[in-house]
N, C-alpha and C positions, 0 to 999 in steps of 0.2 A: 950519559948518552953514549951509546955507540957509534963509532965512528964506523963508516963502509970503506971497504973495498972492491972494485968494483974483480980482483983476482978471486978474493976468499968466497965472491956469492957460487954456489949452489942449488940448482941447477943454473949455468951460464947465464951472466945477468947481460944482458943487448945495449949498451950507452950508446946514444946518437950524439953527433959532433952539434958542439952551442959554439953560439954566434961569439966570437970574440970580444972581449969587453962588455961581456951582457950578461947579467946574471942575476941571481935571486936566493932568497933564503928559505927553508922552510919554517922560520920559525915567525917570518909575518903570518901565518894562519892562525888565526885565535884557539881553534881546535887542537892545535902543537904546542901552542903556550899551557894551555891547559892541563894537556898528558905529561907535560916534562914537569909542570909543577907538583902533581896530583901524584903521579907516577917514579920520579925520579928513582926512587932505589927496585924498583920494577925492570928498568929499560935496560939493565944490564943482561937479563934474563934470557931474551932473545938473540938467538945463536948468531952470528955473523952473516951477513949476506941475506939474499931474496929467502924473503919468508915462502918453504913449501911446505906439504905435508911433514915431513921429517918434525923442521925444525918448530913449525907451529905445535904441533901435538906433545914434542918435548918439552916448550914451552908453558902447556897446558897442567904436565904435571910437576913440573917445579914449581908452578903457584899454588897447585893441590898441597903437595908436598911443605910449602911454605903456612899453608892452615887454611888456604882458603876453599871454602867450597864451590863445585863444579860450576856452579850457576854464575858466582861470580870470576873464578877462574878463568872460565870463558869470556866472560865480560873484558875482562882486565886485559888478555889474552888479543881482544879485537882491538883495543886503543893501540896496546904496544905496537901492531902490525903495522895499523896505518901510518903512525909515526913515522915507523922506520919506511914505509912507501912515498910519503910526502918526502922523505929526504932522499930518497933513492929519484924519484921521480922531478923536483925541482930543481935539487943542488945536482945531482949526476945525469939530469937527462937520461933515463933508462926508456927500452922502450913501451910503449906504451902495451904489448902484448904481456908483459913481466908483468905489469903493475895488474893488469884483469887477470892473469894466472895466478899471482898470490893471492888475489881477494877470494877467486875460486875457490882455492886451494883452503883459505879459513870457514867458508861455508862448508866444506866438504867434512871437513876436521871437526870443527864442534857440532855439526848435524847426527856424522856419527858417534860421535859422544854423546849429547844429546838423545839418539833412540837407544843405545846400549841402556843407559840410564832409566829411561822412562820404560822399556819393556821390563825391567827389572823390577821396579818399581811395579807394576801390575803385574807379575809374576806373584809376587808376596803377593797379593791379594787375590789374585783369582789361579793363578797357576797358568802354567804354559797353553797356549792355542794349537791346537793339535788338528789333523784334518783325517778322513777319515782310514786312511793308512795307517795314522799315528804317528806321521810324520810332523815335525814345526813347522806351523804356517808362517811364512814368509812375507815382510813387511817394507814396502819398499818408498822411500821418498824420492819423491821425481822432481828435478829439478827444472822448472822450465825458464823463458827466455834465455836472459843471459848468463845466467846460474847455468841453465844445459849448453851454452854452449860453450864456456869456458872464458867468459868477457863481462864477466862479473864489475861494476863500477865499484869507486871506491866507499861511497856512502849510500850504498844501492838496499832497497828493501831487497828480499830475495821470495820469488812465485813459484808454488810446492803445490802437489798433488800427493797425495797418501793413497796408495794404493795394497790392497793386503793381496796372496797369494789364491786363496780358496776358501771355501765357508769350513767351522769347525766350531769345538768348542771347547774352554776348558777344560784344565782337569785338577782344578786346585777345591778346596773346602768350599768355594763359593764360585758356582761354573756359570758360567756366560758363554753367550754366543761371540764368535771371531770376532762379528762386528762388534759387539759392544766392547771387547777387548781392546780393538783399534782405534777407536770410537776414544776411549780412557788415556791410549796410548796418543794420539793426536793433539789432545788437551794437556797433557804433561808436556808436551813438546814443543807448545806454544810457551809454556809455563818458562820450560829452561833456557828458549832461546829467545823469546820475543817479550816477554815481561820488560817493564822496566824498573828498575830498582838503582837503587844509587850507583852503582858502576854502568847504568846506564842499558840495554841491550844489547845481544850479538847481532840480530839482527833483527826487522819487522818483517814480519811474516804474514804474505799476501795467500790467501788461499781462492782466491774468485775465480780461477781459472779451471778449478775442476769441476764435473760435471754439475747440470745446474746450475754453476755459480754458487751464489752466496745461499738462495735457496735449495741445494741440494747438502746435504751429510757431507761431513769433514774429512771421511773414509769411503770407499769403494771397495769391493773384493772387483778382482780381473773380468770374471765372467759379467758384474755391473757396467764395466767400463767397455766392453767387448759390446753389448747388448747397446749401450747409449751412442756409441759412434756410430753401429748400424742404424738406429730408430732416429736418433735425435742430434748425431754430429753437423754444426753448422758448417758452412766454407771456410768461417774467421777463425772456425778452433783448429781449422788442419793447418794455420800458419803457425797460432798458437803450437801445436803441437812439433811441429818439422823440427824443433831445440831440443825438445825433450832428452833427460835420460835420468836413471838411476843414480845419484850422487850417494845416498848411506841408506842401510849400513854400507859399511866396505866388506862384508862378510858374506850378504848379496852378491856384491860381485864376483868373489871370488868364487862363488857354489855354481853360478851359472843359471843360476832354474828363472833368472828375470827375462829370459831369452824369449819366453812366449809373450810376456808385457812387451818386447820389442819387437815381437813379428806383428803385435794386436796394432800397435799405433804406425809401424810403418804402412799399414796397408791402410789404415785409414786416412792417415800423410797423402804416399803417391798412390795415385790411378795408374791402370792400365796401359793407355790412351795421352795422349800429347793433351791434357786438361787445359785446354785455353776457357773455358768456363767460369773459371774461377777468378778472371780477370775482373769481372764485374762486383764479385763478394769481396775484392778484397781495395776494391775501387768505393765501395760505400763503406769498407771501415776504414779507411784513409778520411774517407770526405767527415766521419765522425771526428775521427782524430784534430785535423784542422780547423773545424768547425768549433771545438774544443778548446782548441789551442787560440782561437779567435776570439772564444768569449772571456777568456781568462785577459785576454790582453785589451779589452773593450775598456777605453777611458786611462788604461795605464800604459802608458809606450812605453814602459821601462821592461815589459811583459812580451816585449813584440820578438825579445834577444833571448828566446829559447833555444839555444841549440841541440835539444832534442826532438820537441812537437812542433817548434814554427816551418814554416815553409821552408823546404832544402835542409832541415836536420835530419840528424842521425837518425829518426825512424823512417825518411822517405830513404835512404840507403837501405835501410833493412828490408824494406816494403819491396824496391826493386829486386835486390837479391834472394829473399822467400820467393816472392813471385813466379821467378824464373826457373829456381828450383822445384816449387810445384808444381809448375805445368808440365817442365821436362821427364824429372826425376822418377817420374814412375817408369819412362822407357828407356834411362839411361843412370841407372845409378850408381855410375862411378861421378857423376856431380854431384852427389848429394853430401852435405856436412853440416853440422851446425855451426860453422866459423864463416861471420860473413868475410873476411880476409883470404879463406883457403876458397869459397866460396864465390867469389869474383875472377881468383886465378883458373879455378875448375870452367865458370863459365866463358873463359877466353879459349882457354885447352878445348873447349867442344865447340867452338865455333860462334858461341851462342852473345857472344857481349864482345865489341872492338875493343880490342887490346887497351888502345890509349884508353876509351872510357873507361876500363875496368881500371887501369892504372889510376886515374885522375879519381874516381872514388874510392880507392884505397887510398890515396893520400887524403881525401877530403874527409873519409871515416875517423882516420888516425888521426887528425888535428882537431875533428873536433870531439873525439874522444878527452883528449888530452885536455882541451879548453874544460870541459865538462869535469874531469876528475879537478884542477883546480879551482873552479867554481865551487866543488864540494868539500876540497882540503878546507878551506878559508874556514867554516864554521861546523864541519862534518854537519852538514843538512843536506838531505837528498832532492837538492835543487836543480836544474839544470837552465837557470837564468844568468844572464851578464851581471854581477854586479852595477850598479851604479856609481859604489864612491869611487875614486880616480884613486885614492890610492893601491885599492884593491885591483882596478884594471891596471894599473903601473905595474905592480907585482907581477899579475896572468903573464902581462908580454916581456918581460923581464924574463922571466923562467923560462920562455917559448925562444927567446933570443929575439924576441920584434922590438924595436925602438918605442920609446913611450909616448903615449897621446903629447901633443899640444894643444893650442888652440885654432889651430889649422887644418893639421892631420890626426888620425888616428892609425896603424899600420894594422893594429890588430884588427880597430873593426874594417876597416877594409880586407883585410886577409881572410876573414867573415864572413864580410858581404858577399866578394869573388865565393868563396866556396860553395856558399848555399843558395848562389846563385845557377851555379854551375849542374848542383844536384836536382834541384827543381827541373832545371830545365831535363835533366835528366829522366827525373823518374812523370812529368808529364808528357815526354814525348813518347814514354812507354806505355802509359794510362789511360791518358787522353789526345792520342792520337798527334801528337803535337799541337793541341788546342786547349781552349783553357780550360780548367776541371770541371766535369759537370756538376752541377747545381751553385755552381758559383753565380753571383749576384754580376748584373751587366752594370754596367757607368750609371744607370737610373735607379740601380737598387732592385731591378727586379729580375727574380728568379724564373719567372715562370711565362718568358715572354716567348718563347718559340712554340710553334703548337706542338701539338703531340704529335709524333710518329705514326704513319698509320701502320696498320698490319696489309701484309702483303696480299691475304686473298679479300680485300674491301675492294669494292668499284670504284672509288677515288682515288684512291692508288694505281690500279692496273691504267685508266683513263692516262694518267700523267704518261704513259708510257709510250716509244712509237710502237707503229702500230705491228709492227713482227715480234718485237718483242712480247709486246701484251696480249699477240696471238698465242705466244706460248707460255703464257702466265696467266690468264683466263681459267684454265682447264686447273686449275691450284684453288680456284675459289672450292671447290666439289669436292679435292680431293681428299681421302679419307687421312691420311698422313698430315697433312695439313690441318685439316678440323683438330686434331688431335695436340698440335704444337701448343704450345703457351704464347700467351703474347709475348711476351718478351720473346721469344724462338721469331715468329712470324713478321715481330718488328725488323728483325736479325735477317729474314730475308728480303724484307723489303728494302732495307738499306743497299743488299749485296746487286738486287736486280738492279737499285738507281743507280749504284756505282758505274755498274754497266751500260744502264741504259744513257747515262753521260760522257762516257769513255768515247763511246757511238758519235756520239752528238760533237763532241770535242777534236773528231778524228784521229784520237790516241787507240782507237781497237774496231776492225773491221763489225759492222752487219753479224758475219758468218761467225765470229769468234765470240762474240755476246752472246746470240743462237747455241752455239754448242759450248758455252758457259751455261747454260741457261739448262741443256740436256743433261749437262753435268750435274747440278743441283738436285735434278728431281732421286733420282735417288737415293741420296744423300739428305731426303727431309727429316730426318729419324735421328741423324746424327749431329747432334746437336754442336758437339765438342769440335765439329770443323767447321759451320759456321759460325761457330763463337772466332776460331783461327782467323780467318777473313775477314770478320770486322773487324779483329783487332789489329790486325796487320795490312792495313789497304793497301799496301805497298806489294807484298803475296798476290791481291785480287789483281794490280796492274800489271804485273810480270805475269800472271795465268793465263789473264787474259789474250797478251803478244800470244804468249807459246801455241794457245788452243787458236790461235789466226796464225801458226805457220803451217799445221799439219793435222789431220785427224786424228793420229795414232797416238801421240801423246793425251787426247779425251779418253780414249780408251784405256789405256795403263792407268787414267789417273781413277778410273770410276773402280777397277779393281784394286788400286793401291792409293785410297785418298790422303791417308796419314801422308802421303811425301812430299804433296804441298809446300809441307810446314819449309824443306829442304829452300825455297822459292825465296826465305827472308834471310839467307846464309849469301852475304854480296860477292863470297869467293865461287859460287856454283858456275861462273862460266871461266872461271880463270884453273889453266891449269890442266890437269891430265890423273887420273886414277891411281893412286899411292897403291900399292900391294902390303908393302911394310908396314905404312899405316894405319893403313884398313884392319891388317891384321894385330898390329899393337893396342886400337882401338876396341875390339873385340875381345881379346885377352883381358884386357884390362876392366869392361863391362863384366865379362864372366867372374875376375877375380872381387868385383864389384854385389855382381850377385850373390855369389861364396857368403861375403863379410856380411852379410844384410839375410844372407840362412835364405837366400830365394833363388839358390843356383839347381833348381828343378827341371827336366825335361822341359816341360811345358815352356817355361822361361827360356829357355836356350833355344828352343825351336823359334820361338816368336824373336828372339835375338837376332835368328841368321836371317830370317825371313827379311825383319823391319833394315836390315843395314843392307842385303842386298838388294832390294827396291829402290831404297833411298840411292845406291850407287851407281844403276841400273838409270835410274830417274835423271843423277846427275848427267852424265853421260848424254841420255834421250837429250836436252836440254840444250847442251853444249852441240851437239848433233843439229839439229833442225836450227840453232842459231846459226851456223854456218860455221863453228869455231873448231872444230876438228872435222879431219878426210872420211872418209869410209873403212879404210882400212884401218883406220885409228878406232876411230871407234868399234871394229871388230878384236882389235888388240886389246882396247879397256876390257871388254865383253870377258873375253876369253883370261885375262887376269884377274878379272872379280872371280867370276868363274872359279880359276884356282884358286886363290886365297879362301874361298868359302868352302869348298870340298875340304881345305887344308881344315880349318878350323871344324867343321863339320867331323871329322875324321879322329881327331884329337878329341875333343869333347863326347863323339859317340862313344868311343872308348871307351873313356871313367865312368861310362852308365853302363857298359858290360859286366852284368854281374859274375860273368865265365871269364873274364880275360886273365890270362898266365901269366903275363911279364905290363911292367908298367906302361912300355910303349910298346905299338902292333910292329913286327918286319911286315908290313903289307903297302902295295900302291896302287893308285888308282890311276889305268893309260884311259887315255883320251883318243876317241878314234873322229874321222868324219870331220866336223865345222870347228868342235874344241878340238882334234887333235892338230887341224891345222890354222889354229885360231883364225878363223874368221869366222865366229860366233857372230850371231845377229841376234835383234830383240826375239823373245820367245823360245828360240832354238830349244831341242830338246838335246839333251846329250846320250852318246853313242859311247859307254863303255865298259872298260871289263875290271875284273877284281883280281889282283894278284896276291899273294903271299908266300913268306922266302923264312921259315924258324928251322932252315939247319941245324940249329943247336942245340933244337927243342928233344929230348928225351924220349917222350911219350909221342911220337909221332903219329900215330892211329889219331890221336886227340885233338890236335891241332887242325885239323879241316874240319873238325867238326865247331871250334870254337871260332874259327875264321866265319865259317857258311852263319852262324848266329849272328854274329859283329855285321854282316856285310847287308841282312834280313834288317837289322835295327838299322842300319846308316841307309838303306831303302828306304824303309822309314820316315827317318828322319830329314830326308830329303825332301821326299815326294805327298806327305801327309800337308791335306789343307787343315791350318789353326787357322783362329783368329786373326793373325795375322797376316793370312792368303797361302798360297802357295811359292814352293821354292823351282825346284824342277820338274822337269818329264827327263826320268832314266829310260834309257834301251841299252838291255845288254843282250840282243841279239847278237852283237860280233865275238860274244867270247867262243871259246872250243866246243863245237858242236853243238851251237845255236841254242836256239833255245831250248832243247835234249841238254846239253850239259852242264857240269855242274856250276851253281853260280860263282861261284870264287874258286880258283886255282894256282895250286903250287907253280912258282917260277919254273920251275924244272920241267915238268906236266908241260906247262906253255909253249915252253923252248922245242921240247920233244914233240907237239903236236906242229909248229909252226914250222922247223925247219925237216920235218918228213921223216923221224926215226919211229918205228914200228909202223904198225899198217892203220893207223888214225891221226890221218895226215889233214892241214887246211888246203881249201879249193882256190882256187888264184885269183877268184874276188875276194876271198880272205888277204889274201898276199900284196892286193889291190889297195883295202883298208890298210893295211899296216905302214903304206907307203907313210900316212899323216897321223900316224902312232906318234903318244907321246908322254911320259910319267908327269902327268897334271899334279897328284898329291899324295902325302903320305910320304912313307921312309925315303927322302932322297939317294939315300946309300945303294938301293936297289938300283937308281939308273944307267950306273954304266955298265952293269950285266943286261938288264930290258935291253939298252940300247945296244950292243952288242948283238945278240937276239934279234933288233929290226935289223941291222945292217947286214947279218948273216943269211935274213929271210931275201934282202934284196939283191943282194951278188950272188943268191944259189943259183946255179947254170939249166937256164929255159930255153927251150925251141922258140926262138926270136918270131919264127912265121907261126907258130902254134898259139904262141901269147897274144899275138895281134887279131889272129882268125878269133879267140874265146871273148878277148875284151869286148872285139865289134860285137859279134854275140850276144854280149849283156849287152851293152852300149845301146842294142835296137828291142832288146827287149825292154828296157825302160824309157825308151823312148814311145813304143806300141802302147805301154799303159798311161802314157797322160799325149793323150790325141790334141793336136792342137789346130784351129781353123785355119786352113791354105793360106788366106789374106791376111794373118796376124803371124807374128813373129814372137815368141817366145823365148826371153832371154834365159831358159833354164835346159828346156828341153828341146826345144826347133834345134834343127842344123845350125850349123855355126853358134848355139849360144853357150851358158858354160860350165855344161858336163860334157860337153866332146871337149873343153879343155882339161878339165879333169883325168877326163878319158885317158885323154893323150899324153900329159904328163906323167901318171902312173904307168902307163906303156914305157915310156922314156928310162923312167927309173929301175923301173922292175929289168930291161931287158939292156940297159948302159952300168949301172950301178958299180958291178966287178970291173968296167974298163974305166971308169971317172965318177972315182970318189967323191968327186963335189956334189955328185945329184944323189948323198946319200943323205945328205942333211936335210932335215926338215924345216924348210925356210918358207916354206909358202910356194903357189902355183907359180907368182909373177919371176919371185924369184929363179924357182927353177928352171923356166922357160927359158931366160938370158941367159944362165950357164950351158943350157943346152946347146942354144947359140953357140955360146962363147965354146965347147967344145969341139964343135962341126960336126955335130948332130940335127941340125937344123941348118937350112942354106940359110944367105944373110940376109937377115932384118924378118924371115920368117916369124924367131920367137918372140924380137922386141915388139914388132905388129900385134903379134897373137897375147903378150903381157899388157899392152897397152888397152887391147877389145875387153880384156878381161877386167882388168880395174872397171873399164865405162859400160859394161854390163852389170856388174855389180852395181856399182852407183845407182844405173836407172832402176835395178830392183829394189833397189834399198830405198830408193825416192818413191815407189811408186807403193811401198808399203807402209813406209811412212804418211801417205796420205791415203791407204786403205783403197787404192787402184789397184784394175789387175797388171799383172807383170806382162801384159801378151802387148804387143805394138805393131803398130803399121812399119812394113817392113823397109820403106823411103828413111825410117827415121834412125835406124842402128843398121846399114845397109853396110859400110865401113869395117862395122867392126864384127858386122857376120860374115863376111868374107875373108877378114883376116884369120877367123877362126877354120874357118873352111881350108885355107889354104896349109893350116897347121894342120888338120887331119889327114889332109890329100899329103905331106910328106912324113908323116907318123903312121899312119895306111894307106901307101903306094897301091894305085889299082892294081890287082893281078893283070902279070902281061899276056 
């Protein structure tokens, strides 16, 4: 026997600290006794340390080499390993991720041994498969569950799909078609791996997973498999499938060309779309599974201690983690993995699973994986039952370090019970709503005692309803969208309207907020995939419900942007304040996400920036009308999503410039107007220009022409509606020479147009804008020459009375074109509201700037206004007055659009703070004497 060490293992072997005084042998497993007797001058054979590819395959041919053949070689080959993992795993405590890496690692090894062999073998007899290039058709064994994802158990059958490349046909003396080539090739392959013969099997070999089942062919070419997922893919085969991959040959891998098998099953994996859908498919193959796992155990309690199929085993862990995966994964697949371990951490990282629960089932997965592998050491049977004799339970928790049963305690089955206790409750608070599972049997035995659901357009239904509500739920019996639903959809709404209609009743959600839930919906008949989200998540409908009874405006963003909902079941959305870094790390990380998964396409990147700025935009809305952040705050989040998504937008348009010179643009993008002085509001459209700065660049003629391309696609790529809605409204009215010139311009160009050198000079509402100029995204390197440039444009030397006569000027001619009624007061444009503060600030700066540098900085109105003050620019308390109307002017407009009123008010009611503003003009424009 070999001895380990846990230095000599290869790749790094993980030991977990055992319990002091507690321990086990591997050679109580009959299956150990057996290999060291059977085997003994064999067990030297195997290289030191964790069995991997390396040392297995070496191992493989030392036995060859020794005389024996491949068939049994491999056989022989499978004892040695476990051996050496029941002593790695009982006597050293390794982790449990080693122990399903090397079983991997033996499947992977003789599989592709296994096809080299058997295409060989059908080679001699019919000759190579050729396609119609003449290239070799390609043959690829897909590994699926735990085989694809690398958590292979230790006496596990292993579930294989055979998949071939393209149709073709020999080219030997006796020529067949691909298929029946593969067809030959499938059947040799069971031969060498799954036979049994006196050294026993490598392994059993499950094929029911491929298409049809057990009734469909043992082989598939791509373009069958392609064809079956569109016609005939169920819900339960895209969980089946989300493990998947190519395990052998390894010469597959290496060539790459299996990349179109994995763009075919990713996309029939993830959706689109936040798939909450699928909650129900994968809800009736659970209920099979248990169902299952209950008749087996009917009259034998010994049966009831599955720690895979009984209640809280290790498939309700899987079931939770698929689950989550596919719903999300189609629109965020930097979670997607087939490690349920990497795959719990990924759904913490996104928000999507509480830390602790994801800890607390990572630990429950890891024990009772570990329970399970020695359940199967004991007899290498592919069981996953407790033993019954005690002295085999003495062994389990000996090895685990738990103390041994008596006749009082037992620590292990308690260490058991807790777990799978734990997961239950787990994965049916995710299932079933935190209620018991459907179709389970009540205390009487009967399944079928509640009645049936009605569908939402039946007159029994709408009857239960009060009577506004069902005034607006009436008009749904007729409606064509409606007739169209499935029951099952129609059930789906009538749950969402009771929820409502008892929210009401319960006085947890106004009248008006059930109503414009209720206006929310009808749109939304069609899309099924969101009301699947809201009854799966009742908790989402009760949070909707508060937000649509704080304000109107959030009804509206949500009927344009419904996907954000899902954002409603994330418990950190009112805590907190808008990460930039994050945002943008998160994004990066999606992109480089799409990249690996071959789906980092325009189209894709668009619908990326789209879906994460709504989503951010949403949060913000939320935390807003909850009352949790200011106004100004929430014009700051605005205004830094804002940047970060032009950042990213900018970067990412790029690498899709098929012209671009250099890896990164010298180019930025200022911010004029609301983004330049962040106080961005919902909707705002942005106000800006395009600059670029490639001094270095060579070919100079070239470079505005490659910029003016780059700046037409990031146009684009802005302002185009996908499927996933729209991003912004650009105006680059403000750059040089309006909308006459050209869209994007050299730094220099700028410089030279702004501060008055040659005779294509800006106008002084140019000079007006610039005051809340500001380099939003792109080369930061650029900003301290732009800024330079604004500070130059604001200290060049004005006729103090000239600048005041032109502003008033404009001032009244934007006032003339939005007319407002004598009796109402306008807090945008009436006297005293706040573009005469605007006004007047930009006068301050423009015409102080060269004497006090403090009013050069871009700090915002309220700001400036105090310095001015603070300068003696302003007599005292003039500008703290006129900072103070102006915050409470904004506010009321920001409330009063938040609930979709007009901004115009009786003028008893902002009477305050239009006269403080008044009084700021009156000494910012002295009457002439």
């Amino acid at each position: 026997m070999v001895t380990e060490s846990t230095s000599a293992a290869k790749p790094a072997l993980t030991v977990l600290a055992a319990a002091p005084g507690i321990g086990a042998l591997a050679e109580h497993s009959r299956f150990v006794q057996r290999v060291r007797r059977r085997y003994a001058d064999d067990l030297p054979l195997l290289a030191p340390g964790l069995p991997d590819t390396g040392r297995i395959g070496a191992l493989i041919d030392l036995l060859v080499a020794r005389g024996r053949a491949l068939p049994s070689a491999m056989r022989v080959a499978r004892h040695l390993v476990l051996e050496r993992l029941a002593v790695l795993d009982i006597e050293q405590n390794a982790a449990m991720e080693d122990i399903t890496r090397a079983m991997t690692a033996l499947a992977e090894v003789t599989l592709d041994r296994a096809v080299i062999q058997a295409c060989a073998d059908q080679d001699a007899r019919f000759g190579p498969p050729l396609d119609e290039q003449g290239r070799r058709i390609e043959f690829w064994v897909i590994g699926m569950g735990k085989l694809g994802a690398h958590e292979l158990n230790v006496s596990s059958d292993i579930d294989l799909i055979y998949v071939y490349e393209d149709a073709g046909q020999t080219t030997g003396p006796r020529s067949v078609s691909a298929h029946e080539y593969f067809t030959e090739v499938a059947r040799s392959l069971y031969a060498l791996i799954g036979d049994v013969t006196e050294d026993g099997n490598v392994f059993r070999v499950d094929l029911a997973l491929r298409p049809n089942g057990n009734s469909g062919p043992p082989v598939v070419s791509l373009s069958m498999l392609e064809e079956y997922f569109l016609v005939q893919g169920r819900e339960w085969e895209r969980f089946a499938w989300l493990k998947s991959r190519v395990v052998a040959p390894f010469e597959s891998l290496r060539s790459g060309r299996a990349i179109a098998l994995r763009d075919t099953v990713t996309a029939f994996v993830y959706r689109k779309y936040l798939d909450y859908g699928v909650f129900e498919g994968l809800r009736q193959l659970h209920r099979k599974v248990r169902d299952e796992a209950q008749r087996r155990a009917a009259g034998r309690p010994e049966r009831a201690n599955d720690v895979k199929l009984s209640r809280g085993g290790i498939r309700e862990i899987e079931f939770i983690v698929q689950l989550l995966l596919v719903v999300r994964g189609g629109q965020f697949p930097e979670i997607r993995t087939r490690s349920t371990l990497k795959a719990l951490q990924r759904l913490t990282t996104g928000g999507l699973m509480k830390p602790a629960s994801a800890e607390r089932l990572a630990e429950a997965y890891t024990f009772l994986r570990r329970v399970e592998h020695r359940i199967q050491f004991l007899d290498d049977q592919q069981t996953h039952l407790l033993p019954t004799a005690d002295h085999d339970l003495a062994w389990i928790a000996a090895s685990m370090g738990l103390a041994a049963c008596d006749a009082d305690t037992c620590e292990l089955l308690d260490t058991l019970c807790e777990t799978r206790e734990f997961v239950a409750m787990e994965f049916d608070a995710l299932l079933h709503d935190g209620q018991a599972p459907a179709g389970a049997a009540s205390a009487n035995g009967c399944r079928s005692c509640r009645p049936a659901p009605q569908p939402v357009d039946s007159e029994e239904f709408i009857e239960q309803l009060p009577a506004p509500i069902a005034e607006r739920v009436r008009p749904w019996i007729d409606h064509p969208r409606v007739r169209l639903l499935r029951d099952e959809s129609k059930q789906r709404l009538a749950r969402l309207v009771m929820r409502a209609a008892q929210a009401v009743k319960a006085g947890t959600c106004s009248l008006e907020a059930a109503t414009r839930f209720i206006d929310w919906l009808e749109p939304l008949l069609r899309r099924e995939s969101y009301l699947a989200l809201l009854v799966e998540r009742p908790e989402v409908q009760v949070r909707l419900l508060r937000l649509l009874g704080l304000a109107r405006w959030p009804a509206q963003f949500l009927m344009r942007h419904p996907g954000v909902i899902d954002e409603l079941a994330d418990e950190r959305l009112l805590h907190g304040r808008f990460d930039p870094d994050s945002y943008i790390a998160d994004l990066e990380a999606r992109h480089v996400a799409w990249a690996r998964f071959n789906q980092a396409d325009e189209e894709s990147l668009l619908d990326t920036l789209r879906r994460a700025h709504h989503a951010e935009v949403f949060r913000t809305l939320v935390r807003d009308v909850e009352g949790h952040i200011t106004v100004e705050q929430v014009a700051d989040d605005l205004s830094a999503l804002t940047d970060a998504t032009l950042q990213c937008a900018v970067r990412w348009a790029w690498n899709h410039l098929r012209q671009r010179h250099r890896d990164n643009p010298v180019f930025a993008i200022i911010a004029y107007g609301k983004l330049g002085g962040k106080e961005l509001g919902y909707g705002s459209d942005l106000d800006v220009v395009f600059l670029f700065d490639d001094a270095d660049e060579p070919d100079r003629d070239r470079v505005p022409e490659i910029y003016t391309a780059f700046v037409r696609k990031l146009i684009n790529w802005l302002t185009t509606r996908t499927a996933a809605g729209e991003l912004f409204d650009i105006d680059t009215a403000l750059r040089p020479n309006g909308n006459s010139g050209l869209l994007v311009t050299s730094l220099q160009s700028y410089e030279n147009y702004q501060v008055g050198r040659g005779s294509n000079t800006a106008w002084t509402w140019e000079h007006q804008a610039v005051t809340r100029a500001r380099l939003c995204a792109g080369d930061v390197s650029l900003t301290p020459r732009f800024e330079a440039v604004r500070r130059a444009v604001l200290c060049a030397a004005r006729d103090p009375a000239a600048l005041r006569t032109e502003v008033a000027t404009m001032r009244e001619r934007v006032r003339s074109a939005h007319p407002v009624k004598p009796e109402l007061f306008d807090v945008k444009h009436s006297p005293g509201g706040m573009m005469d503060v605007e006004f007047a600030v930009q006068v301050l700066v423009l015409a102080e700037s060269a004497n006090h540098p403090e009013l050069q900085d871009n700090f915002g109105n309220i700001a400036l206004l105090q310095r001015a003050e603070a300068c003696g620019l302003l007599p005292e308390g003039v500008g703290r007055d006129a900072a103070n109307a102006y915050r409470e002017l904004r506010r009321a407009q920001h409330r009063a659009r938040l609930d979709e009123k007009p901004t115009q008010f009786e003028h008893s009611l902002l009477a305050a703070e239009r006269d403080a503003v008044l009084a700021l003009w009156a000494a910012v424009f002295p009457p002439a004497a």
